[in-house]
DRENDO-1510 file (C-alpha; in Angstrom, 1 decimal, always signed):
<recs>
REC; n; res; u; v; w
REC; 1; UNK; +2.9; -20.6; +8.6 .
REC; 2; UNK; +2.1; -20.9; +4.8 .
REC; 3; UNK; +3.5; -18.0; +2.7 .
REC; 4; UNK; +1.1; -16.7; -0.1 .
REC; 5; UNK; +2.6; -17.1; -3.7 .
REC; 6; UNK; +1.2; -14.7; -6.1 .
REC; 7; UNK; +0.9; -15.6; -9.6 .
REC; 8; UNK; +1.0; -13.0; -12.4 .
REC; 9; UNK; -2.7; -11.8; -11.9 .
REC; 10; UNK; -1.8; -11.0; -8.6 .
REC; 11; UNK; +1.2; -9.6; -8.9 .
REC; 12; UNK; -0.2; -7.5; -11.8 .
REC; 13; UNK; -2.4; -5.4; -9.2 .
REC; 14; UNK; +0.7; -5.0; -7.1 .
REC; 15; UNK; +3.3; -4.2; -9.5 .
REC; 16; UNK; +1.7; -2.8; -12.7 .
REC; 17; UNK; +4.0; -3.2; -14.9 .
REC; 18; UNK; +4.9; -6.1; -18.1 .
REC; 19; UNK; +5.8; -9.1; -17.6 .
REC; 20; UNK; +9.1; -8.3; -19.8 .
REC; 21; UNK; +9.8; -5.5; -17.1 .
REC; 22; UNK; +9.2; -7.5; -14.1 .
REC; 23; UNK; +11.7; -9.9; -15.7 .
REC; 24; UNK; +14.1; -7.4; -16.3 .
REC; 25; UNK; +14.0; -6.2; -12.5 .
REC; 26; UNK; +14.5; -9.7; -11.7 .
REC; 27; UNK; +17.9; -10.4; -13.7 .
REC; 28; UNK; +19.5; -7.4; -12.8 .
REC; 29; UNK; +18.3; -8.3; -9.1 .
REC; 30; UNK; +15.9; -5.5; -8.8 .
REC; 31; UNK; +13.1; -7.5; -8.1 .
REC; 32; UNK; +12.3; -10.7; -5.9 .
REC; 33; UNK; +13.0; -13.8; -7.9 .
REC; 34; UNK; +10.1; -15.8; -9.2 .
REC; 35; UNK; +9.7; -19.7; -7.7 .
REC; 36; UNK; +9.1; -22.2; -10.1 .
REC; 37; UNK; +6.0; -24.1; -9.3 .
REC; 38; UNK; +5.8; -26.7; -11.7 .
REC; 39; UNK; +6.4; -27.0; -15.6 .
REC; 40; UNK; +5.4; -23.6; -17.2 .
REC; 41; UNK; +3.9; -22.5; -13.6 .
REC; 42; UNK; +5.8; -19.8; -11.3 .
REC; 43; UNK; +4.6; -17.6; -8.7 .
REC; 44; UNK; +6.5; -14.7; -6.1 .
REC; 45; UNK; +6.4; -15.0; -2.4 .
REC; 46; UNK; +4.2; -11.9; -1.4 .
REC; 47; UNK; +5.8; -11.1; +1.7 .
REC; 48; UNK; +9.2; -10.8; -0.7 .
REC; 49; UNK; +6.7; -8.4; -3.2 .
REC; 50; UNK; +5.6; -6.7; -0.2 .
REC; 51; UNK; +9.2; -6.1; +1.4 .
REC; 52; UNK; +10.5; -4.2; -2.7 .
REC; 53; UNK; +7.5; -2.3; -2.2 .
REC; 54; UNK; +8.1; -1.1; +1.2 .
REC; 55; UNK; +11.8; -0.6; -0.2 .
REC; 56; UNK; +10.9; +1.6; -2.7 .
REC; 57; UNK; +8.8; +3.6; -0.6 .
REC; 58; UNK; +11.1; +4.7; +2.4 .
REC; 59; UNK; +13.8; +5.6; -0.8 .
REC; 60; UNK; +11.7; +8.5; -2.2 .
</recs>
């Protein structure tokens, strides 16, 4: 099974918030940590995207 790896457009329409939130979220470990794809390239596993959202969900 591949896993999808969104990439800031994608996450975007998931999650839309700024890129200086996101980051945020993810050093305080309130958000999925990005992979790093390559040089200046990174992307988030959507299943792990998928999983906050589903978290954040069932806690309202």
């Amino acid at each position: 099974m591949s896993e999808k790896i969104l990439r800031w457009p994608d996450l975007k329409k998931k999650v839309p918030v700024s890129h200086v939130t996101i980051w945020r979220w993810e050093k305080d470990g309130h958000f999925p940590k990005r992979i790093q794809l390559g040089g200046n390239s990174a992307g988030w596993l959507e299943s792990e995207v998928d999983d906050w959202i589903e978290q954040r969900a069932a806690e309202r």
